[in-house]
Backbone and ligand atoms as CSV (ligand in chain L), in Angstrom:
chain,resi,resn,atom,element,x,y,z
A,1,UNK,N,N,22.162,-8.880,15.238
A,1,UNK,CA,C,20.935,-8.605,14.477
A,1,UNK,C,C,20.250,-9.931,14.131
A,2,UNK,N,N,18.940,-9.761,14.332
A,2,UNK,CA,C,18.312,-11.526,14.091
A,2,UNK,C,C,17.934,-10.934,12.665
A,3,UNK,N,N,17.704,-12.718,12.498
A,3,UNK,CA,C,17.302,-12.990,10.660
A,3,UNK,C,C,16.067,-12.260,10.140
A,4,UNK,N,N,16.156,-11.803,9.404
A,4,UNK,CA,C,14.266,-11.007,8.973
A,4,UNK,C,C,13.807,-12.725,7.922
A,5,UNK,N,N,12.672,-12.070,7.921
A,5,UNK,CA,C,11.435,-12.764,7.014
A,5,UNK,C,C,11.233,-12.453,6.007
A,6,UNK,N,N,11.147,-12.514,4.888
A,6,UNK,CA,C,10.830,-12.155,3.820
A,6,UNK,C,C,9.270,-12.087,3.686
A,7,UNK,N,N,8.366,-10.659,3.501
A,7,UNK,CA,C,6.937,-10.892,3.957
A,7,UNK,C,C,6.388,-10.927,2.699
A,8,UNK,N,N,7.085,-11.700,1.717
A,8,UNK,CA,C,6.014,-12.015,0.589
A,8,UNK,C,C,6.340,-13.760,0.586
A,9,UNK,N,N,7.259,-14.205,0.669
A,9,UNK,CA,C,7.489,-15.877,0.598
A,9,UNK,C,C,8.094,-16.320,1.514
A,10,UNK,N,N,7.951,-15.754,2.852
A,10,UNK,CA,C,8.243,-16.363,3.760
A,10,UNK,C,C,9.588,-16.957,4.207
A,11,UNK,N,N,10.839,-16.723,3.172
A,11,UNK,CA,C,12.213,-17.014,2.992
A,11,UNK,C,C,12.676,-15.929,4.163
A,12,UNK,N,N,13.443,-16.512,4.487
A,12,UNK,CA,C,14.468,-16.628,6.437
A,12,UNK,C,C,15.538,-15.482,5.250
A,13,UNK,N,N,15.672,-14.294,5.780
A,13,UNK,CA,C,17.061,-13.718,5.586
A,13,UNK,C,C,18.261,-13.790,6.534
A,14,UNK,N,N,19.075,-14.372,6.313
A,14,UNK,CA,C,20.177,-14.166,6.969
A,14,UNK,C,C,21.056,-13.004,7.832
A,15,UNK,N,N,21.361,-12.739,8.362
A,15,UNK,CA,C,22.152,-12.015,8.683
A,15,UNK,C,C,23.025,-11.694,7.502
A,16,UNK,N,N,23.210,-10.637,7.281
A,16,UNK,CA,C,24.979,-10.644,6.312
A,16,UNK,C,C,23.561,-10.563,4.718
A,17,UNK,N,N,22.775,-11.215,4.167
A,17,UNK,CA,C,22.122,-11.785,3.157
A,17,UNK,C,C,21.615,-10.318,2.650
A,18,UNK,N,N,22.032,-10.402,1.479
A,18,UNK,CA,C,20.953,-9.283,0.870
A,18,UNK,C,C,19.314,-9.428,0.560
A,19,UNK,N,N,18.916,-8.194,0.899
A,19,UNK,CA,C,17.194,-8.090,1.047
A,19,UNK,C,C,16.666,-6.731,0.772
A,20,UNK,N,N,15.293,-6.224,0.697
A,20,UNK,CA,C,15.140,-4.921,0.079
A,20,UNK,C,C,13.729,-4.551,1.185
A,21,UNK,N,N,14.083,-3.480,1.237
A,21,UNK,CA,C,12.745,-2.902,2.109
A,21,UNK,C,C,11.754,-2.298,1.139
A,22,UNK,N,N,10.593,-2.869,2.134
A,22,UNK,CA,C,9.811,-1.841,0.236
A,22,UNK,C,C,8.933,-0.998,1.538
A,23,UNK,N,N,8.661,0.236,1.538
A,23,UNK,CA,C,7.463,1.261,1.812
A,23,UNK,C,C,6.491,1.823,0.901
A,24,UNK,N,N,5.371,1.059,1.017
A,24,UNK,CA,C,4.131,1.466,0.393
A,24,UNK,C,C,3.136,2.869,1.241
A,25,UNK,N,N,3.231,4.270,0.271
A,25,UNK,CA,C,2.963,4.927,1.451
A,25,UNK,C,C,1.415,5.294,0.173
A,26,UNK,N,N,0.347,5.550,1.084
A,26,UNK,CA,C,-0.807,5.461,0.212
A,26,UNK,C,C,-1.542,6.672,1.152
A,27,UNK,N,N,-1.413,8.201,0.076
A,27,UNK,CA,C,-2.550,8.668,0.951
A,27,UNK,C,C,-3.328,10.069,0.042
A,28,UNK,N,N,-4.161,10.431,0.746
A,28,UNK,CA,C,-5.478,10.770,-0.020
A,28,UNK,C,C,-4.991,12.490,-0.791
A,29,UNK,N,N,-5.170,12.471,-1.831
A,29,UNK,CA,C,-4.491,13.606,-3.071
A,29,UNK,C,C,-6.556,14.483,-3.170
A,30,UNK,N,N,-5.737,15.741,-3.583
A,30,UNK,CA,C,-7.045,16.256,-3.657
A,30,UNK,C,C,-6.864,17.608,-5.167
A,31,UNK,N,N,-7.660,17.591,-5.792
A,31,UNK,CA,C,-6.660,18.625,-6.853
A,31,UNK,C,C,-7.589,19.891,-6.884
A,32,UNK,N,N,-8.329,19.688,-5.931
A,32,UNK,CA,C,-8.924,20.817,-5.526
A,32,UNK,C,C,-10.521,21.537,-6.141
A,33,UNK,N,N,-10.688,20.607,-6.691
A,33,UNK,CA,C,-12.010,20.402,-7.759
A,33,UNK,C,C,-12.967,19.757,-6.638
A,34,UNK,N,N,-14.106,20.718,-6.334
A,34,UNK,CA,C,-15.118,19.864,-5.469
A,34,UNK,C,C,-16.237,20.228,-6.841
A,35,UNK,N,N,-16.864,18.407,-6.821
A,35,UNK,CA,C,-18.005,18.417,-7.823
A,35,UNK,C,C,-19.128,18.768,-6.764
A,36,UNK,N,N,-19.809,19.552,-7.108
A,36,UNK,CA,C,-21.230,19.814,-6.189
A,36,UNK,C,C,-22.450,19.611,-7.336
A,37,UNK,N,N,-21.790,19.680,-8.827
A,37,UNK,CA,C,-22.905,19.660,-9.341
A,37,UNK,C,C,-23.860,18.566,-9.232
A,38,UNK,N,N,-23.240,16.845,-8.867
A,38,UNK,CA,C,-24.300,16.138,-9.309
A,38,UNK,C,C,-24.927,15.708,-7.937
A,39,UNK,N,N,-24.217,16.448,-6.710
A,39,UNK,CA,C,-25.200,16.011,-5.531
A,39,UNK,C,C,-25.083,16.922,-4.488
A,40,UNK,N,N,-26.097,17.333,-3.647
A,40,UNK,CA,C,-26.290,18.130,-2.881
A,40,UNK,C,C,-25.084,17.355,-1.753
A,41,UNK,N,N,-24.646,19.228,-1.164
A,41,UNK,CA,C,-23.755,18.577,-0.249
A,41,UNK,C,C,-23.922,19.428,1.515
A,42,UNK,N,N,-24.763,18.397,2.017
A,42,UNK,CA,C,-24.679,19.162,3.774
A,42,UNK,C,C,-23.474,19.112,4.333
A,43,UNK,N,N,-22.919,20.704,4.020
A,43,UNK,CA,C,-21.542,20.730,4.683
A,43,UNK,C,C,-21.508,20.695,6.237
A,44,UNK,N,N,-22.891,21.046,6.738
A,44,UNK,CA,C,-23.141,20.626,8.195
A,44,UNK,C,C,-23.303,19.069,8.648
A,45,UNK,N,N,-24.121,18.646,7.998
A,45,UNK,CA,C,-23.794,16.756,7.741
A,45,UNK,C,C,-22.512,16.238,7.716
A,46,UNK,N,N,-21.755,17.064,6.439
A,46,UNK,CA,C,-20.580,16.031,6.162
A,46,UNK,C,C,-20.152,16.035,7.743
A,47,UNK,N,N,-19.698,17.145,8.203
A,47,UNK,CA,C,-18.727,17.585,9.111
A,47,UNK,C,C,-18.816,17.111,10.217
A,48,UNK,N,N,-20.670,16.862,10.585
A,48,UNK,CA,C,-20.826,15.787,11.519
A,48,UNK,C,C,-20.482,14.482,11.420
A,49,UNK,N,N,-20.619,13.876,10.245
A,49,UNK,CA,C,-20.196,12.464,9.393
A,49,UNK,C,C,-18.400,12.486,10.125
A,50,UNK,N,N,-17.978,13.403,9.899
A,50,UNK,CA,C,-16.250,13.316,10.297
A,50,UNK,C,C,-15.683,13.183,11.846
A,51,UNK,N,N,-16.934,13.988,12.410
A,51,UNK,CA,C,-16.643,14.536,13.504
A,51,UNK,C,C,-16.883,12.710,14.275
A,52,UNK,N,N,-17.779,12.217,13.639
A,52,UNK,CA,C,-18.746,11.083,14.582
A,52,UNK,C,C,-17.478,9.802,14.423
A,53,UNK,N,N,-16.402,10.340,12.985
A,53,UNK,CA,C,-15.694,8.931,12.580
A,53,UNK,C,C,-14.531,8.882,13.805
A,54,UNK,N,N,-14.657,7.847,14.178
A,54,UNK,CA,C,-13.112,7.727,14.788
A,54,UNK,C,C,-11.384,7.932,14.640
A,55,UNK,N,N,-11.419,8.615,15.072
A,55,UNK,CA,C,-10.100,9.153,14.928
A,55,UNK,C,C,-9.008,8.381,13.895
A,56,UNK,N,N,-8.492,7.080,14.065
A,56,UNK,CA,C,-7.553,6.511,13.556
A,56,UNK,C,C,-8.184,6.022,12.782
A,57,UNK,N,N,-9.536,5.721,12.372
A,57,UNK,CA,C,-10.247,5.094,11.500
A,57,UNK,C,C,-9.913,6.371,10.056
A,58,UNK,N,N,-10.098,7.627,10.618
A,58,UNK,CA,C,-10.456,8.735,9.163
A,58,UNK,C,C,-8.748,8.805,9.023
A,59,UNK,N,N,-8.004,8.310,9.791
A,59,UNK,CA,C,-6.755,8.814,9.758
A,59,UNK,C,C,-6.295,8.351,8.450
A,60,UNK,N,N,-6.986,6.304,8.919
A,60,UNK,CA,C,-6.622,5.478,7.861
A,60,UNK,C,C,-6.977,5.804,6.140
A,61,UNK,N,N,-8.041,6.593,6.454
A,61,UNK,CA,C,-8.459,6.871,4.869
A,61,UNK,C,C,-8.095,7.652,4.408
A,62,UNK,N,N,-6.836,8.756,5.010
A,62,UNK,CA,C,-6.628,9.435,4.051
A,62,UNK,C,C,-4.706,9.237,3.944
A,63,UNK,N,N,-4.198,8.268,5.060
A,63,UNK,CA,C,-2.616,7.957,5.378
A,63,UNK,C,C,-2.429,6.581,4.892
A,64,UNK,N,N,-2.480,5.307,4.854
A,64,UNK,CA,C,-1.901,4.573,5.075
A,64,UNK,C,C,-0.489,3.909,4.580
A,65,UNK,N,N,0.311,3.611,5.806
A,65,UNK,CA,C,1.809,2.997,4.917
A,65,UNK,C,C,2.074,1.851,5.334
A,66,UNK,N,N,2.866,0.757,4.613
A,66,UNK,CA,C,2.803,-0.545,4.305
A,66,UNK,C,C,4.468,-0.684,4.577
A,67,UNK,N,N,4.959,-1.597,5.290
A,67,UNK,CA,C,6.407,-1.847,5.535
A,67,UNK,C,C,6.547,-3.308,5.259
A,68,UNK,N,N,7.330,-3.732,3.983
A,68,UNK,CA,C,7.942,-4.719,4.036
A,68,UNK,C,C,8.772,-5.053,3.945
A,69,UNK,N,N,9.248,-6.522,3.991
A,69,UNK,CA,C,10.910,-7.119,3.909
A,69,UNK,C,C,11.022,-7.954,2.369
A,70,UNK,N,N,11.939,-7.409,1.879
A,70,UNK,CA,C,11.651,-8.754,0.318
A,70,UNK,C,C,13.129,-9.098,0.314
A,71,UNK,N,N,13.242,-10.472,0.057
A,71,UNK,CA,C,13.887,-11.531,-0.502
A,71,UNK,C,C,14.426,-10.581,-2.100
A,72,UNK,N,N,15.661,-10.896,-2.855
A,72,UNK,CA,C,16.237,-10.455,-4.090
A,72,UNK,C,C,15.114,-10.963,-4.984
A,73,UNK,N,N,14.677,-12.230,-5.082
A,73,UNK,CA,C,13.849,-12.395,-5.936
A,73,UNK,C,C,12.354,-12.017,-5.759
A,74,UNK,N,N,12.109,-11.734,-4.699
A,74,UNK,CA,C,10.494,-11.489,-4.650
A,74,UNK,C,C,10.699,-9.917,-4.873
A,75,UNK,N,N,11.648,-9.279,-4.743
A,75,UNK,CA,C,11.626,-7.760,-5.094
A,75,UNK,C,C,11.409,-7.727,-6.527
A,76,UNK,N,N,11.941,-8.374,-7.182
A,76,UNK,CA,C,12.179,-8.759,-8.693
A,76,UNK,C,C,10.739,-8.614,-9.382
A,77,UNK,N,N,10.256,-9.452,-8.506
A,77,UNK,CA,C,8.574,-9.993,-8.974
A,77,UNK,C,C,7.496,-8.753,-8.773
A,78,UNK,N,N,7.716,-8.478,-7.488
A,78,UNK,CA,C,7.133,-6.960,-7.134
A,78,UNK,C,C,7.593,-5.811,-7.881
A,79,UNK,N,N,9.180,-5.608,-8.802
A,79,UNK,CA,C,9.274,-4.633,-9.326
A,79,UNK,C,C,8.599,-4.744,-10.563
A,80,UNK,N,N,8.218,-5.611,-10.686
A,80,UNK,CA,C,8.191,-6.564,-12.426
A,80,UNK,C,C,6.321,-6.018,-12.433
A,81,UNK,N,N,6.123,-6.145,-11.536
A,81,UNK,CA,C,4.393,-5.584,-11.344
A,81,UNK,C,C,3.682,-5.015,-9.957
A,82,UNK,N,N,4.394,-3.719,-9.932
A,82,UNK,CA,C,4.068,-3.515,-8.426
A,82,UNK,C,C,2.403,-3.602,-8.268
A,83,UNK,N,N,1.851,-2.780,-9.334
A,83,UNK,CA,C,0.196,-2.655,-8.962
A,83,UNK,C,C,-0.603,-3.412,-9.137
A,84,UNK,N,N,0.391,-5.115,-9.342
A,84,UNK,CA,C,-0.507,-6.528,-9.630
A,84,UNK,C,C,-1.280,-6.894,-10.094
A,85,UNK,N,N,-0.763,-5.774,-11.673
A,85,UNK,CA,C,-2.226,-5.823,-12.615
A,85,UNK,C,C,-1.693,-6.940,-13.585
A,86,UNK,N,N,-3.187,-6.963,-14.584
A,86,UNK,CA,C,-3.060,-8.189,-15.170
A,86,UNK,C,C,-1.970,-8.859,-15.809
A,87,UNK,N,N,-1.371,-9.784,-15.576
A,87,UNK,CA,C,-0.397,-10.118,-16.798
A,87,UNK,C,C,-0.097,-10.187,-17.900
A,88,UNK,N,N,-1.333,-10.402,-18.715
A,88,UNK,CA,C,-0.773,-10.232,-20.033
A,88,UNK,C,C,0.145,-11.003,-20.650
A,89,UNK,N,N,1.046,-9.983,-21.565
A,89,UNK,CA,C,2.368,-10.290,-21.996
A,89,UNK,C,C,3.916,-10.670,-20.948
A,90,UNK,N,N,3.350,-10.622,-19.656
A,90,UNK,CA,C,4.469,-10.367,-18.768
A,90,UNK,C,C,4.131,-11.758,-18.431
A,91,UNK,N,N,5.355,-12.391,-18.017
A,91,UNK,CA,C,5.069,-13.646,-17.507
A,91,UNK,C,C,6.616,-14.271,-16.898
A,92,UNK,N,N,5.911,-14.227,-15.219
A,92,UNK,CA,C,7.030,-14.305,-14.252
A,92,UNK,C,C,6.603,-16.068,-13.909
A,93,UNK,N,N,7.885,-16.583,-13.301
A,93,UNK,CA,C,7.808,-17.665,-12.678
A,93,UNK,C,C,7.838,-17.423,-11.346
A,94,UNK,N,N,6.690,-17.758,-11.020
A,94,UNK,CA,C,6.102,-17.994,-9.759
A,94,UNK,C,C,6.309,-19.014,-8.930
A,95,UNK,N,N,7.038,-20.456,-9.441
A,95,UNK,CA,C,7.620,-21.491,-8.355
A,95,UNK,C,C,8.892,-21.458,-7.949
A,96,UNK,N,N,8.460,-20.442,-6.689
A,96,UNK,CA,C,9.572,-20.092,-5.931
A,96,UNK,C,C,9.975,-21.225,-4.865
L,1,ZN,ZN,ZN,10.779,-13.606,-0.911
């Protein structure tokens, strides 16, 4: 088995080395509420609008998933703030 990469800092995993897979799977939720009130909607338009999009392009907007490799400590950092919102009160060391 060859060495993986760590795809947030670039750190060489070893063979044998512990590491964490992360899957980011991101895709389009619907709760079933269509607003029509605040805009007219050409359901003949839209459908052409869909029909005209490219295939893997509309795929992307409603699927996309994310595969990475993390290092023990960059998992740490990513668990510590997955949605990389502001810091605040949280405060990681970053000189890795
Ligand atoms: Zn790392």
């Amino acid at each position: 088995m060859s060495s993986q990469i760590c795809s947030r800092c670039r750190k060489v995993i070893n063979p044998g080395d512990l590491f964490y897979r992360l899957t980011i799977k991101v895709f389009a939720d619907f709760d079933g509420v269509i607003n029509i009130k605040d805009r007219k909607i050409d359901l003949d338009k839209e459908f052409e609008k869909i029909k005209s999009c490219p295939e893997d392009l509309l795929e992307e907007e409603v699927y996309k998933e994310f595969d990475f490799i993390l290092c023990p400590r960059c998992k740490e950092i990513y668990c510590a703030n997955p949605l990389y919102l502001p810091l605040g009160e949280i405060k990681i060391d970053d000189n890795v």
